[in-house]
C-alpha positions as CSV (number, residue, x, y, z in Angstrom):
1,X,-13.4,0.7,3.7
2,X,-11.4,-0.1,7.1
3,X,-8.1,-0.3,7.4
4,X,-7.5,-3.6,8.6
5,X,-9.2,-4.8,5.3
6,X,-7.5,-2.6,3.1
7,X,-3.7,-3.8,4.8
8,X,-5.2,-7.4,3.8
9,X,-6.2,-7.0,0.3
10,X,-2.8,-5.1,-0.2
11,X,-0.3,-8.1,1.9
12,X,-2.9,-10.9,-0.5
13,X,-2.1,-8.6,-3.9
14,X,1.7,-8.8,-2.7
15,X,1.9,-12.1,-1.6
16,X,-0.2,-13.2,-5.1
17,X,2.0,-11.2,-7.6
18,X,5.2,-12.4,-5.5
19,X,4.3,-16.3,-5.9
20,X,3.3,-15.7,-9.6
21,X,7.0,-13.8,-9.8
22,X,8.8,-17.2,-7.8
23,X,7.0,-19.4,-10.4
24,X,7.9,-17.4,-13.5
25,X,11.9,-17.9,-11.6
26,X,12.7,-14.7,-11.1
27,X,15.5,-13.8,-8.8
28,X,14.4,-13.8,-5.3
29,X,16.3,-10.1,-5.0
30,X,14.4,-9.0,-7.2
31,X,11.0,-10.1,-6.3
32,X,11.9,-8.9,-2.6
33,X,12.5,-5.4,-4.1
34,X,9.2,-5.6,-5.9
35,X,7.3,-6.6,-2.7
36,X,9.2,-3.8,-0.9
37,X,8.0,-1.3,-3.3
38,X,4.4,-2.7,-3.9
39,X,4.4,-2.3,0.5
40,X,5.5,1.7,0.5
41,X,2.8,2.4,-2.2
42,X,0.7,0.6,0.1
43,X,1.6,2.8,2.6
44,X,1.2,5.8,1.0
45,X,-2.0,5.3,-0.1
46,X,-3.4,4.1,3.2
47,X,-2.0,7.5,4.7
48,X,-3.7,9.5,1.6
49,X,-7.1,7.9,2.1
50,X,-7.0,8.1,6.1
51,X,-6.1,11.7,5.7
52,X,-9.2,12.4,3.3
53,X,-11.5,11.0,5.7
54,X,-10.1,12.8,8.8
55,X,-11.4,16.0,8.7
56,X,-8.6,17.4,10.9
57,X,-6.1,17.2,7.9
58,X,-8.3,19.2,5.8
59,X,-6.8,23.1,5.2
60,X,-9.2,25.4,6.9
61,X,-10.7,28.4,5.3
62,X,-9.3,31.3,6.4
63,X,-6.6,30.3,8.4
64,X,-4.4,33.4,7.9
């Protein structure tokens, strides 16, 4: 899956979840804080899959 479409399913789950959060009136500190989270696991998980498909990251065999 690209990247670009992964970044914009992620920013449409966040934006979705924070909506659904501003109609159930929940504080808006604390639905920023939520987003905020929900963006670094994005993050994270965009690095983990880009790594696994570069093979440059992958540990060589007998390195040492």
């Amino acid at each position: 899956m690209s990247s670009a479409f992964y970044g914009g399913a992620y920013l449409l789950l966040i934006g979705a979840v924070s909506y659904l959060a501003y109609l159930s009136h929940i504080p808006g500190s604390y639905i920023v804080a939520f987003a905020m989270i929900m963006l670094g696991i994005a993050v994270v998980s965009g690095m983990e899959s880009a790594r696994e498909r570069n093979s440059s990251y992958r540990r060589r065999q007998n390195f040492f």
